[in-house]
Wavefront OBJ file of the C-alpha trace (Angstrom):
o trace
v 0.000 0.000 0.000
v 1.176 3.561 -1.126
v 2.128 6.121 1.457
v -0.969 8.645 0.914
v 1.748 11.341 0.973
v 2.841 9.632 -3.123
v -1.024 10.826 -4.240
v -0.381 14.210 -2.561
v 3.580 15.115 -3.045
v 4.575 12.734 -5.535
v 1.431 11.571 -8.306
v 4.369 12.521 -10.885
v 6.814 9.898 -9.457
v 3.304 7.632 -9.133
v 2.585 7.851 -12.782
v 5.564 7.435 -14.181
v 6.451 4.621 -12.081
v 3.470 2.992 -13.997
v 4.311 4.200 -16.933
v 7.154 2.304 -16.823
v 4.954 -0.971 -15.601
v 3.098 -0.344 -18.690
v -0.237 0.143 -16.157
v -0.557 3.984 -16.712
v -3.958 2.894 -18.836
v -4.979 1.214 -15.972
v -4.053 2.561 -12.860
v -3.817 6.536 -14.102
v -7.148 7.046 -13.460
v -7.274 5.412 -10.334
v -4.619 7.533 -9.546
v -6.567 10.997 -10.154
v -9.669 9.495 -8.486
v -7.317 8.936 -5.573
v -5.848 12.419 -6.161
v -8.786 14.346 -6.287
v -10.426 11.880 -3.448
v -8.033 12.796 -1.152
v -8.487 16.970 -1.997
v -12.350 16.614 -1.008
v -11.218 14.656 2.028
v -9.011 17.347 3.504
v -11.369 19.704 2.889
v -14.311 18.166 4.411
v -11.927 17.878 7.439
v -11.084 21.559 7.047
v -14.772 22.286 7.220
v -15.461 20.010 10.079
v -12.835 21.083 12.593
v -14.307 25.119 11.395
v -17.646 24.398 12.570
v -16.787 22.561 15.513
v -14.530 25.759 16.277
v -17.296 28.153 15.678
v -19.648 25.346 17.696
v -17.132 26.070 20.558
v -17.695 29.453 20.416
v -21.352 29.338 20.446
v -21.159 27.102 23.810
v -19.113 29.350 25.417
v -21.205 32.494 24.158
v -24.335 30.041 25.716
v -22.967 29.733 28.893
v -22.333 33.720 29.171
v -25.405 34.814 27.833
v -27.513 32.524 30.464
v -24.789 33.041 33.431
v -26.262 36.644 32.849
v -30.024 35.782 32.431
v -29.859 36.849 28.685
v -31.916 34.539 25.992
v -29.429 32.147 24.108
v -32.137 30.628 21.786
v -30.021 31.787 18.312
v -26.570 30.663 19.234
v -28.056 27.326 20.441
v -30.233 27.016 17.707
v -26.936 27.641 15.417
v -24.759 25.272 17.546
v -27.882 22.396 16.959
v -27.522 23.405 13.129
v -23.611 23.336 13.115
v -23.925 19.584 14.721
v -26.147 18.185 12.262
v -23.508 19.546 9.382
v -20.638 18.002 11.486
v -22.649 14.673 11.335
v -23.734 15.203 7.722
v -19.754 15.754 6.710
v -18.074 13.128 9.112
v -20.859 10.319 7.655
v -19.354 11.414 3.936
v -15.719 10.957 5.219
v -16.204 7.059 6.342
v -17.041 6.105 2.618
v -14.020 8.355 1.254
v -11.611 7.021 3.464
v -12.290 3.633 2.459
v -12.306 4.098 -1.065
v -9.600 6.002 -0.839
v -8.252 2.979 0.861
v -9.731 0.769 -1.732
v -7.648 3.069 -4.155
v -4.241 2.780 -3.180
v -4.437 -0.573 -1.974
v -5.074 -1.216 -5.816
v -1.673 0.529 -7.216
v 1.055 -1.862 -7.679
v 4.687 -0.936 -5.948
v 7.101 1.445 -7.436
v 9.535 -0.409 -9.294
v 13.342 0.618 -8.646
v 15.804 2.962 -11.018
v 17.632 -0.162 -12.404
v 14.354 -2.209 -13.640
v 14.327 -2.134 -17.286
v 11.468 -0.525 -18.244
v 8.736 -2.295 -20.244
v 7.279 -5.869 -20.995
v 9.123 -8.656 -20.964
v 10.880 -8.876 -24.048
v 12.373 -6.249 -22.211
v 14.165 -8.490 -19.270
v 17.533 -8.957 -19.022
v 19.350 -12.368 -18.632
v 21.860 -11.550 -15.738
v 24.333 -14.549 -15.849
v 24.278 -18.194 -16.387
v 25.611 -21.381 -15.006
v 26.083 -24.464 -16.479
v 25.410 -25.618 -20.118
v 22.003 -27.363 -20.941
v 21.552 -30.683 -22.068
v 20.688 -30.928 -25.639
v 16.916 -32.021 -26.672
v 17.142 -34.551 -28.757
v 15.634 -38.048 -27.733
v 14.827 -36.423 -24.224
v 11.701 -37.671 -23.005
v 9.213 -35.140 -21.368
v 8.722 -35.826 -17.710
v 5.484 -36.845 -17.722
v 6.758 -39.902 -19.781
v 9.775 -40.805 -18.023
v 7.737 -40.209 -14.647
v 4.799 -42.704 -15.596
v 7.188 -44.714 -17.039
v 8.720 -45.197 -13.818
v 5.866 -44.843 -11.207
v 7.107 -41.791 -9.808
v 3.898 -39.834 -11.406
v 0.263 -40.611 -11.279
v -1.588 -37.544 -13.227
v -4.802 -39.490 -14.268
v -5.389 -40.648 -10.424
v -4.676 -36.770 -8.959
v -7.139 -35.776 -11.526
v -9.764 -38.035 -10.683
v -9.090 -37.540 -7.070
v -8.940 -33.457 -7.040
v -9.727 -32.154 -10.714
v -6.750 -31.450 -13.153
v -3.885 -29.308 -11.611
v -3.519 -31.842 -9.220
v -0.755 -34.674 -9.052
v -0.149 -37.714 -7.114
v 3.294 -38.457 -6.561
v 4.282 -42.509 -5.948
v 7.246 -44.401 -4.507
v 10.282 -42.709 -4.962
v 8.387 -39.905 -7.090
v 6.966 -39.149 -3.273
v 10.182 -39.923 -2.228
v 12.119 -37.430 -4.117
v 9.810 -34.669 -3.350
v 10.160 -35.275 0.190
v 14.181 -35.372 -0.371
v 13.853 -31.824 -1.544
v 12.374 -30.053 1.282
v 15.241 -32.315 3.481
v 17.849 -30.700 1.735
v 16.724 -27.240 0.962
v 15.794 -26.892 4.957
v 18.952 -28.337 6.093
v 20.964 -25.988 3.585
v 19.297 -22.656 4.462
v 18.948 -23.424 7.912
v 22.707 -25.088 8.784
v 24.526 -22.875 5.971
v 23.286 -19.862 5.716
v 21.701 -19.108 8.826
v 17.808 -18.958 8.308
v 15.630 -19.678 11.177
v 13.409 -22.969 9.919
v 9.667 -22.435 10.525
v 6.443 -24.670 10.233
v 3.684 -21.926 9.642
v -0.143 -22.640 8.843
v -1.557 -23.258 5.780
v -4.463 -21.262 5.924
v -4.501 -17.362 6.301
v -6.984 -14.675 7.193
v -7.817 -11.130 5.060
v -5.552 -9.123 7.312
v -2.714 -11.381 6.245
v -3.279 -11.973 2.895
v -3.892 -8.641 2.150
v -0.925 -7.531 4.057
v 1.569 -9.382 1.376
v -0.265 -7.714 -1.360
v -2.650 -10.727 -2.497
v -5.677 -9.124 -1.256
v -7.663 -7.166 -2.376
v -5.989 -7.422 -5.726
v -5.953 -11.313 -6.744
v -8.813 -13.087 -4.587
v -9.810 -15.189 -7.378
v -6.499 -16.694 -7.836
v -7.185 -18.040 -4.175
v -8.816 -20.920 -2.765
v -11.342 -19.704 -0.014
v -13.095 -21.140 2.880
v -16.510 -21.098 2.327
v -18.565 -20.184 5.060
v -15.007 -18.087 6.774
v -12.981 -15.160 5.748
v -10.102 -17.770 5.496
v -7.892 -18.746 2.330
v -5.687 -21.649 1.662
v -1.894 -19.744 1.355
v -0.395 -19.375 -2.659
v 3.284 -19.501 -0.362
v 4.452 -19.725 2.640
v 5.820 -16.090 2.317
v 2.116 -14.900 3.280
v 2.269 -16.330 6.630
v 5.777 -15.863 7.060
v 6.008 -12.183 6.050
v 3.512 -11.411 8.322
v 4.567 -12.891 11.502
v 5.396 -9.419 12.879
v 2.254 -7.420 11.701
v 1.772 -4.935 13.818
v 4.785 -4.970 15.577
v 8.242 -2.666 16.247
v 11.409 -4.343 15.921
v 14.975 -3.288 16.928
v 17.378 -2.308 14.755
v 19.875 -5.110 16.607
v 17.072 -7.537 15.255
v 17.900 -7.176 11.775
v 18.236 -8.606 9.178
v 16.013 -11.486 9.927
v 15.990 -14.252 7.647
v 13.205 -17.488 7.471
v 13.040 -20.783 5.852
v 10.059 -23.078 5.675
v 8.240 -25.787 3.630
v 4.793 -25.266 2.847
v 2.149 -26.736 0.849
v 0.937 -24.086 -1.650
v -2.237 -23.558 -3.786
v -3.122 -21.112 -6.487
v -6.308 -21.096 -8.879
v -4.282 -19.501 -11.651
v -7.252 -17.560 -12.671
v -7.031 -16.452 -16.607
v -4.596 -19.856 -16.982
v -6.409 -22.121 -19.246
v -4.401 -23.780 -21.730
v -1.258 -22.882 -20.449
v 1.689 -25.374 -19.496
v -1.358 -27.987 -19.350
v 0.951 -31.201 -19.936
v 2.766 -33.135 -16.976
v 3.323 -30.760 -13.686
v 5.098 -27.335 -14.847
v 2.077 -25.522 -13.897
v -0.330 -26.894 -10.889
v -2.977 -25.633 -8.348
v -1.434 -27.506 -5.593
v 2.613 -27.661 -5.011
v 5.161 -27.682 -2.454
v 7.925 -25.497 -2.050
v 10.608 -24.023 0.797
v 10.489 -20.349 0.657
v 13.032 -17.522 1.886
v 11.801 -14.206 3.726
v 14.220 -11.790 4.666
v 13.891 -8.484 7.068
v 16.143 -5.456 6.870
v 16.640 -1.832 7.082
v 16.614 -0.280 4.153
v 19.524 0.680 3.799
v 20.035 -3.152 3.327
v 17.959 -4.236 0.807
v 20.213 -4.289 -2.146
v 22.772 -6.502 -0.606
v 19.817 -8.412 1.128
v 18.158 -9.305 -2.625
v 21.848 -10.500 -4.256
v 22.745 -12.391 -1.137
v 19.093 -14.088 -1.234
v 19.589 -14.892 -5.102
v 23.124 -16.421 -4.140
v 21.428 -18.698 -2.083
v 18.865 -20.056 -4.527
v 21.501 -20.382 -7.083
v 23.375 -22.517 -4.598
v 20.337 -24.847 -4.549
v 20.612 -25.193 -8.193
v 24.015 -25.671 -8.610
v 23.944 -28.250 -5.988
v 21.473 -30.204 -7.999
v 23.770 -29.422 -10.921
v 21.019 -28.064 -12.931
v 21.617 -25.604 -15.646
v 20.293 -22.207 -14.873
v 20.019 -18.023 -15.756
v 19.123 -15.682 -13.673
v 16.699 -12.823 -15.589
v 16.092 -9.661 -13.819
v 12.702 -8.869 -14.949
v 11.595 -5.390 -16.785
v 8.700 -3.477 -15.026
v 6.065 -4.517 -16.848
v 7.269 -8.038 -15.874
v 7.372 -7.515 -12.197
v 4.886 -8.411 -9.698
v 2.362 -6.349 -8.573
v 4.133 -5.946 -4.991
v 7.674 -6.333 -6.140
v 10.259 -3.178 -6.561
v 12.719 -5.389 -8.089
v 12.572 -9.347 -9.522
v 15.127 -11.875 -10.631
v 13.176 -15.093 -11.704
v 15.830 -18.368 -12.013
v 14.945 -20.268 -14.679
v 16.137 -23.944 -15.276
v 16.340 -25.090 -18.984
v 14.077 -28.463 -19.648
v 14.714 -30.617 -22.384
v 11.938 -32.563 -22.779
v 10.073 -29.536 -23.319
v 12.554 -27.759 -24.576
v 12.199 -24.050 -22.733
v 13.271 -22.691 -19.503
v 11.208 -22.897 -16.469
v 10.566 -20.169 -13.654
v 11.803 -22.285 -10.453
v 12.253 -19.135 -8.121
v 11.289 -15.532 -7.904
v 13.697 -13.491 -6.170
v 12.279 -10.214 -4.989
v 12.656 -6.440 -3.089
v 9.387 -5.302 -2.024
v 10.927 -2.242 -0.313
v 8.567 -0.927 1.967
v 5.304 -1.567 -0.160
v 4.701 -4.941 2.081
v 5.576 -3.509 5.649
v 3.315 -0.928 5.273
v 0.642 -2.772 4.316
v 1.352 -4.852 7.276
v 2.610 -1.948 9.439
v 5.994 -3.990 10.045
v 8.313 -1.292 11.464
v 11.705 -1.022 13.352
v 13.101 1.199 15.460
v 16.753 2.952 13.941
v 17.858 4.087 17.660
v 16.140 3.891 20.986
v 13.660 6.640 21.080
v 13.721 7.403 17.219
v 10.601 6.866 15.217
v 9.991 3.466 14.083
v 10.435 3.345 9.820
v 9.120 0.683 7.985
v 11.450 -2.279 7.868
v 12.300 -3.697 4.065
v 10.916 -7.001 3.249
v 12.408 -9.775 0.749
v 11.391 -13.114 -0.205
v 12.576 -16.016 -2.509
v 11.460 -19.612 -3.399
v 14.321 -21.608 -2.758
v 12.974 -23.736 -4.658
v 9.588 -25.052 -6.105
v 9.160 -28.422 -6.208
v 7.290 -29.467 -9.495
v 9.719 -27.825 -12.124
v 12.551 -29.058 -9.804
v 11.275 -32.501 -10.692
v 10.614 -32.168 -13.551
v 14.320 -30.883 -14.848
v 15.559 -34.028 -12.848
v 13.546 -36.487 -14.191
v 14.613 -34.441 -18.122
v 18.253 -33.674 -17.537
v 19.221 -36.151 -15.498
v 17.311 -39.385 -17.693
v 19.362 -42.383 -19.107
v 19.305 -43.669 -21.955
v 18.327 -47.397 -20.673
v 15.202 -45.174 -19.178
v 16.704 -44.766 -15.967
v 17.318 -41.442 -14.306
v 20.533 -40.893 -12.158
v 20.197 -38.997 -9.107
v 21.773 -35.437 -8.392
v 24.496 -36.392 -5.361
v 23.369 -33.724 -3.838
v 19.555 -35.575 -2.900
v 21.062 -39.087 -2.709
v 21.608 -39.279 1.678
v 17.940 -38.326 1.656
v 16.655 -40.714 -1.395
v 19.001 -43.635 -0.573
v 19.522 -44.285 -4.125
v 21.659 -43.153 -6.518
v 19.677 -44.115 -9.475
v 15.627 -44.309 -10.343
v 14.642 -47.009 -12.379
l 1 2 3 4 5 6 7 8 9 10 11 12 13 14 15 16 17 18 19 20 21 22 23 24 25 26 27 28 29 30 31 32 33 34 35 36 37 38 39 40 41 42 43 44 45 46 47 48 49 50 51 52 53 54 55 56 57 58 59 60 61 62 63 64 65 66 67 68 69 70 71 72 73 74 75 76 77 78 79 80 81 82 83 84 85 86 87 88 89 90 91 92 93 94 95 96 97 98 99 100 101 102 103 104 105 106 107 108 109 110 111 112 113 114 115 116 117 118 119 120 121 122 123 124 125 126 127 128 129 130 131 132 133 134 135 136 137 138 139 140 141 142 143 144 145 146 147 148 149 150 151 152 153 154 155 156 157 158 159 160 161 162 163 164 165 166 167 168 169 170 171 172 173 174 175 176 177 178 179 180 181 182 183 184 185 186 187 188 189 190 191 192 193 194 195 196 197 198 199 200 201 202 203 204 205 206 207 208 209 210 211 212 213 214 215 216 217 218 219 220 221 222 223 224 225 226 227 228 229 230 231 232 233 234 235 236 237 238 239 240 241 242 243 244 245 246 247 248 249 250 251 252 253 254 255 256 257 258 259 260 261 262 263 264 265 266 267 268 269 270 271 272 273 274 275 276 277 278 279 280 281 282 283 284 285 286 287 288 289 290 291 292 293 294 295 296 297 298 299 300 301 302 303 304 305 306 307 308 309 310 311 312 313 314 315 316 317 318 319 320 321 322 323 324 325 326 327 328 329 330 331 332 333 334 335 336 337 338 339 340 341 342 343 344 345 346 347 348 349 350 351 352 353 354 355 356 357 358 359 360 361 362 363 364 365 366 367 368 369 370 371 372 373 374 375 376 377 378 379 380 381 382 383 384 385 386 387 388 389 390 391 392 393 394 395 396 397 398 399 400 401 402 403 404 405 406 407 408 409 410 411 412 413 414 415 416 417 418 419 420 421 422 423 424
């Protein structure tokens, strides 16, 4: 959510910054309602806090005139006339608050100076590692899993609709070996403290991350509660100190933690429909960080570093793409997506988002530190990363890593959690 001092100081800085998203069509004229919503507002207020002066004066001119037995029927009858405009005004205000509310929870984040600007023909491949295995006679995954009872699409269909997979044997196996290792990495090597966090979320939460209002029908609600099965674990996670003032000594903070995650993927259809590279239901251990801001820069490349370590671990081929504006989420200043190449479909696949959400998140949330004892509290910087998804991670195993006797050899990496070195 926008500091309502950006509709009020800075609307230039507002529009260009989605100009540069590519939203200006979209979100312009949300910005001048918000503009000239927030005008009427402080004037209303203006007008309210005159009349209840000039209602102040009238009591006190009331309790004169009748302290010296002299009629007060006109200023009283002008203080009762003065209330009912106070209460006329102040019911207006409630509405324009909250659609001024409404408003700029709307407006996506302000994207930082060194986001290219545009759509995404416009991102910008960063660096690469490793060299990707050549396509020909690779096997998709979906093959080489069925082939191997590590994947039963047709049974998670019938069970949940499509979107949905069962995993079997050392399929389930191997997906369980991933959280083991990407836990015991971020939480032994690079310091993250390991949660377990719930898998359900309420409004406040989800709209403090930037889901809500914006995307509710890419979520899976409760029906009969205000509750919603969590897209990430970064929605819980993020928001584990709503409402709270941290220490400066306390930062940076930095979370790992495996969660279940579900998405809709509203407006999908058609899309990445064969084998698992695009699913309602996935797993996936996901990296929050907390800073000051002053941090954040070094906080997003050291984050990236440690998803790429994942990767090269599993010795899987990779890029990391910084994403142009009109690219980048709608809560993200700044995005590098890490993208795995897969043979067997021949493209590369998204496996983490790496992003800066500056303040935009923390003041939704109202997550703030405090510089110095007795300063005022700023709003602390918040990061978060997949490190990684699960499904594509398969996937580029079961493709890069596939025999030619049908086999598939295991990354050494996963092998003390699998107990195999080889699926067959």
């Amino acid at each position: 959510m926008h500091d309502l001092r950006m509709v009020r100081d800075q609307v230039a800085q507002l529009r260009e910054a989605m100009r540069r998203r590519g939203r200006l069509g979209v979100h312009g004229p949300e910005i001048d309602e918000a503009e000239a919503l927030d005008r009427t507002r402080r004037a209303a207020i203006a007008a309210v806090e005159e009349k209840k002066a000039r209602r102040n004066t009238l009591t006190q001119d009331v309790g004169r005139l009748k302290k010296s037995g002299e009629a007060a029927d006109t200023p009283i009858a002008e203080a009762r006339a003065l209330g009912d405009e106070i209460a006329a005004i102040e019911a207006d205000l409630a509405p324009m608050q909250a659609r001024l509310d409404e408003l700029l929870l709307g407006i996506p984040n302000l994207t930082l100076a060194d986001v290219p600007e545009g759509d995404e023909s416009h991102n910008r491949i960063v660096r690469s590692w490793g060299t990707p295995r050549p396509a020909e006679s690779v096997k998709p995954h979906w093959e080489v899993g069925a082939a191997l009872g590590l994947l039963d699409l047709e049974r998670g269909a019938k069970v949940a609709g499509s979107g949905f997979v069962v995993y079997r044997g050392k399929g389930a196996r191997l997906i369980r070996s991933f959280m083991n290792a990407m836990l015991d990495l971020h939480a032994d090597e690079f310091g993250y403290e390991e949660l377990w966090v719930p898998v359900i979320a309420n409004r406040a939460t989800m709209t403090g991350t930037g889901q809500l209002p914006k995307f509710e029908d890419d979520m899976y609600a409760l029906r009969d509660e205000d509750l919603f099965l969590i897209p990430t674990a970064e929605v819980p996670i993020t928001n584990l100190y709503r409402d709270e003032i941290l220490a400066a000594a306390d930062l940076p903070k930095a979370f790992c933690a495996y969660s279940p995650c579900f998405r809709r993927e509203a407006g999908s259809a058609g899309k990445d429909t064969r084998g698992i590279l695009r699913v309602h239901e996935f797993d996936k251990v996901e990296l929050v960080r907390y800073c000051a801001p002053e941090q954040s820069e070094a906080e997003l490349e050291r984050l990236v570093g440690h998803v790429e370590t994942v990767l090269q671990r599993f010795g899987l081929p990779y890029r990391v793409v910084l994403l142009s504006a009109g690219d980048t989420g709608f809560s993200s200043a700044k995005t590098y997506d890490l993208e795995v190449f897969s043979p067997g479909v021949g493209k590369w696949l998204e496996v983490s988002s790496c992003s800066s959400f500056s303040e935009f998140q923390a003041r939704r949330a109202n997550i703030r530190y405090r510089p110095e004892p007795g300063e005022k509290p700023r709003f602390v910087h918040t990061l978060n990363g997949s490190g990684v998804a699960f499904p594509r991670i398969f996937a580029a195993i079961l493709e890069h890593y596939q025999q030619p006797d049908g086999s598939v050899e295991v990354p050494e990496a996963l092998r003390p959690w699998l107990g195999v070195d080889r699926l067959v």
